[in-house]
C-alpha positions in Angstrom: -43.1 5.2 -20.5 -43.0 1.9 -22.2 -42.8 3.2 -25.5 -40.2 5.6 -24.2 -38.1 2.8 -23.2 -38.8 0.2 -26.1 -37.7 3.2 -28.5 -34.4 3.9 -26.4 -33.4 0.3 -26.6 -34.4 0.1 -30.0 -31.9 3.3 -31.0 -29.5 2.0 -28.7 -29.2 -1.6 -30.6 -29.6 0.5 -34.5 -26.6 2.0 -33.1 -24.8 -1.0 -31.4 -25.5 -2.3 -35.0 -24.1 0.9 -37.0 -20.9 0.5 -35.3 -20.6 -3.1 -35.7 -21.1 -2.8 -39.6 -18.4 0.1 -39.8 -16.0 -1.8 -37.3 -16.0 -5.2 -40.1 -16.3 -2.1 -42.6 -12.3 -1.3 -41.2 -11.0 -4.8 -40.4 -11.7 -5.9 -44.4 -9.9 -2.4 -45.2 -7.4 -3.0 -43.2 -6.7 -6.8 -43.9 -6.2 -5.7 -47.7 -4.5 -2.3 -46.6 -2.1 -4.4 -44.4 -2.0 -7.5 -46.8 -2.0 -9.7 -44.2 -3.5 -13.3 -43.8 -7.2 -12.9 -42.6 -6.4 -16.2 -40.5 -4.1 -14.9 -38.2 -5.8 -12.0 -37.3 -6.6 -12.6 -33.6 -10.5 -11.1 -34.4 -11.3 -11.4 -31.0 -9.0 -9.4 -30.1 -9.0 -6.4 -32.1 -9.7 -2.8 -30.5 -11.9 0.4 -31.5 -12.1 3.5 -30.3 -13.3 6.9 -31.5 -10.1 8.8 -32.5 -12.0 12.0 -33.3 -15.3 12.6 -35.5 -14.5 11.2 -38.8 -11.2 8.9 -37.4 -11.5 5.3 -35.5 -8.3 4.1 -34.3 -8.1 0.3 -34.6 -5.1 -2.0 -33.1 -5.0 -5.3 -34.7 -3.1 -8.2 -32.9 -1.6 -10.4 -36.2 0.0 -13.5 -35.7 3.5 -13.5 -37.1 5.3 -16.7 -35.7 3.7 -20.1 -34.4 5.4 -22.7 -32.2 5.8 -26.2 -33.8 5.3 -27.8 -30.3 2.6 -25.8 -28.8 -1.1 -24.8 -30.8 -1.7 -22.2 -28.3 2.1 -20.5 -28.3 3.0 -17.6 -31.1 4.5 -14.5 -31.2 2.1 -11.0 -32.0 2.7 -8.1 -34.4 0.8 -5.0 -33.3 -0.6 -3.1 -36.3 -2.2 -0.1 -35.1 -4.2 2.4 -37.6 -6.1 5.4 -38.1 -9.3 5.0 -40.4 -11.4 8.3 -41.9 -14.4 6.5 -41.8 -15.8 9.1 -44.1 -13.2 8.7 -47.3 -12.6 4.9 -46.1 -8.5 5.9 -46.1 -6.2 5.2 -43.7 -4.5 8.1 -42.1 -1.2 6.6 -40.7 -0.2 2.5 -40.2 2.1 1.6 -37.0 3.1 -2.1 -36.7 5.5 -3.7 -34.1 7.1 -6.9 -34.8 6.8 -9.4 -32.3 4.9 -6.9 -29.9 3.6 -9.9 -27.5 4.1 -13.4 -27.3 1.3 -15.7 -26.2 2.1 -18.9 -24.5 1.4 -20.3 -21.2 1.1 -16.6 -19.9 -1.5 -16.0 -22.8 -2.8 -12.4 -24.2 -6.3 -12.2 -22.8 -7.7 -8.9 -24.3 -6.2 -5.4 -26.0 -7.6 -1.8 -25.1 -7.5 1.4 -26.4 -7.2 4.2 -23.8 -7.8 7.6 -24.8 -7.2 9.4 -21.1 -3.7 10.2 -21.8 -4.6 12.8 -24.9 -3.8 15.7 -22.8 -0.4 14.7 -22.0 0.9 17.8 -24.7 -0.2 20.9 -26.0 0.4 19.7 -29.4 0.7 16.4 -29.6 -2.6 13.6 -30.0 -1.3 10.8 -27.0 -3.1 7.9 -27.1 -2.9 4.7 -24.6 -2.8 0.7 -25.4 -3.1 -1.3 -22.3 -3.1 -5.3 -22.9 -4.2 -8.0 -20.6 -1.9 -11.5 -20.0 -3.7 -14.2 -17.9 -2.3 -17.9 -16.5 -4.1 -21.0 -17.0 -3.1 -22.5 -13.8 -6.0 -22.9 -10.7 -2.9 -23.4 -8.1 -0.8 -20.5 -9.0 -3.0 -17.8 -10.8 -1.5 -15.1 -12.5 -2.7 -11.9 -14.4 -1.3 -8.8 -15.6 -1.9 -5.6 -17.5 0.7 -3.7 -19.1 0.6 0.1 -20.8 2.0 1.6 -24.4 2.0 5.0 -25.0 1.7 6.6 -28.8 1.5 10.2 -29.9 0.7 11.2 -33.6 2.5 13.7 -35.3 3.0 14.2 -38.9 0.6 11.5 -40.1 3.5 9.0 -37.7 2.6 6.9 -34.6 5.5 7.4 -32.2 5.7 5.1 -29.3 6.8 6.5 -26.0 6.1 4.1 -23.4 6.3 0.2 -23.8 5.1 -2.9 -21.9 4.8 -0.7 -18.6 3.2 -2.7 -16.1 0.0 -1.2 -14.0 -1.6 -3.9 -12.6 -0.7 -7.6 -11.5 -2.4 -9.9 -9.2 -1.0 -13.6 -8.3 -0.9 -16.2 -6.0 -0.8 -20.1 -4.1 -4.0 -22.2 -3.5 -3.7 -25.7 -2.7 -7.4 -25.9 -4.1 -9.2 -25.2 -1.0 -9.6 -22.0 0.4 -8.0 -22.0 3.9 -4.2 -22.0 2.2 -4.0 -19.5 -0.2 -1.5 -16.5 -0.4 -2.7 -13.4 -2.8 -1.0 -10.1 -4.0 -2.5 -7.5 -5.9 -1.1 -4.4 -7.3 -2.6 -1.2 -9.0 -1.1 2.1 -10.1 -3.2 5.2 -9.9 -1.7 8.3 -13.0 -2.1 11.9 -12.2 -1.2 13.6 -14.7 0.6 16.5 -13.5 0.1 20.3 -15.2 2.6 21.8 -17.6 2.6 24.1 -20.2 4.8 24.2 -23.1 5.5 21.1 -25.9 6.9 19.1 -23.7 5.5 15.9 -22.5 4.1 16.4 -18.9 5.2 14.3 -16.1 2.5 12.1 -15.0 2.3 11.3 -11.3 2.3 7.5 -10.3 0.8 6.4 -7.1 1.2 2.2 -6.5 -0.3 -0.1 -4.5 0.1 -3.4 -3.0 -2.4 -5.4 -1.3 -1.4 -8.8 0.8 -4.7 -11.0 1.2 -6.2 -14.3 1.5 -10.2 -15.3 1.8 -12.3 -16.9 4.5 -13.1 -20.5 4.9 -16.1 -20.3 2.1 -13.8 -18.2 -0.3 -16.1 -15.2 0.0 -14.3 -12.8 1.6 -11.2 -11.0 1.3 -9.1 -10.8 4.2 -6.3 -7.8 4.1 -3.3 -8.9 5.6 -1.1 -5.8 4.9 -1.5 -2.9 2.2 1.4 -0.8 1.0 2.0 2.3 -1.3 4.9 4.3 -2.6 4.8 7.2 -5.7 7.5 7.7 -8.4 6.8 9.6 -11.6 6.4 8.9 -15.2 9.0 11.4 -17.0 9.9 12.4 -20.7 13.4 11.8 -21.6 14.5 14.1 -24.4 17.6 11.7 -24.6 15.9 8.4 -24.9 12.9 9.9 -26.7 10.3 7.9 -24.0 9.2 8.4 -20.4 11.1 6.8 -17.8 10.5 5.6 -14.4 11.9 8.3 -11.7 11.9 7.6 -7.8 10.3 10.2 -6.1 12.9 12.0 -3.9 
C-alpha cells in the first residue's frame, strides 16, 4: 500500500511538474508572440486551462499604464490566447485595452471557467471570472466579476463583460460585537435550447445579511433574500443582457 501511494504522489508531482514546464513553455511564446515587456506581465496572475487536447487557453493580465502617485495603481490589458501545444503556434490572440484597473480596489486573482462551453451548438464559449479585493480591516470589500468569449473563425468574441456574481462587504469597528456584513452569490442554470442561438442562462441571486458572535466565530443570519432574472442574447447588441424575470 505504501508503495502504491509513494508511486501515486510521485506521478502526481512528474505531472504537476509537466504542466509547469509547458505553462513557462507558453508565457515565453507568448511574451515574444505579444511583444510585450516581460516586466509588466502580472506572472502571478496569469491563467491556464485545458482548451481541448492539443490547445491551452492562457489569459495574461499586462500592465499598460502606471500611476505617477501610486506604486500599487495601473491600468490592465487582457491578452487572452490559444496555444497548440503540439506545433507551439498560437491559434487566435484577443487583447482588451485597459480591461481592469488596479488601485485601492486591487485585482486579486484571474480564472478561466470552462462550464459555459455548452451555451451553443456551434459555438466554443468559454468564461473569465476575475477577483478585486480591499485593503481596508474596517470596511472590507471583495468582488468577482464574469466575461464571456466564444471562438469562431480562429476570433475570440466577447459577449458578456465585467458582470458581477459575487460581492461580500462590510463595517467593523475592529472588534467583533459591531460589525454589519452582506454577501451576495448568483447561481447560472443554463437553460436548454436547440438551434445556433445562444441559450438563455437562468440566474438565481442571493443576499445574505450577517454579523458574528462575540469571539468572531460564528455567523449570525440576520435576513437572507433571493430573486431570478435571466442572462439573454441580444441579436441587436451582439451580448447577453440582464432581463427581469416577469
Amino acid at each position: 500500500m505504501r508503495k502504491m501511494l509513494c508511486l501515486a504522489a510521485l506521478l502526481v508531482a512528474t505531472l504537476s511538474s509537466a504542466q509547469e514546464a509547458i505553462e513557462d513553455e507558453l508565457v515565453k511564446a507568448a511574451i515574444q508572440f505579444l511583444d510585450i515587456d516581460e516586466n509588466d506581465l502580472l506572472r502571478d496572475k496569469v491563467a491556464f486551462d485545458e482548451y481541448s487536447s492539443d490547445r491551452i487557453i492562457a489569459v495574461l493580465p499586462v500592465i499598460s499604464g502606471r500611476y505617477e502617485d501610486c506604486d500599487y495603481c495601473y491600468d490592465i490589458d487582457n491578452h487572452t490566447v490559444i496555444w497548440n501545444s503540439q506545433t507551439k503556434e498560437f491559434y487566435t490572440h484577443y487583447v482588451k485595452q485597459n480591461a481592469w484597473t488596479s488601485d485601492a480596489l486591487y485585482l486579486s486573482s484571474i480564472e478561466i471557467d470552462l462550464s459555459f462551453q455548452n451555451i451553443n451548438n456551434y459555438k466554443t464559449a468559454f468564461g473569465l471570472t476575475y477577483n478585486y479585493g480591499g485593503s481596508s480591516r474596517i470596511d472590507p470589500y471583495h468582488a468577482v466579476y464574469l466575461n464571456l468569449y466564444y471562438v469562431e473563425n480562429k476570433k475570440i468574441v466577447e459577449i458578456l463583460n465585467s458582470f458581477k456574481i459575487e460581492e461580500s462587504h462590510g463595517h467593523t469597528d475592529g472588534s467583533c460585537e459591531n460589525v454589519s456584513f452582506e454577501k451576495s452569490k448568483i447561481i447560472f442554470f443554463t437553460q436548454l435550447h436547440t438551434g445556433n442561438r445562444f441559450k438563455p442562462i437562468s440566474l438565481n441571486s442571493i443576499t445574505t445579511n450577517y454579523r458574528y458572535d462575540e469571539n468572531c466565530d460564528k455567523e449570525i443570519i440576520d435576513r437572507t433574500s433571493s430573486f431570478s432574472e435571466f442572462l439573454t442574447y441580444s441579436e441587436a447588441d451582439k451580448k447577453y443582457i440582464v432581463v427581469k424575470e416577469q
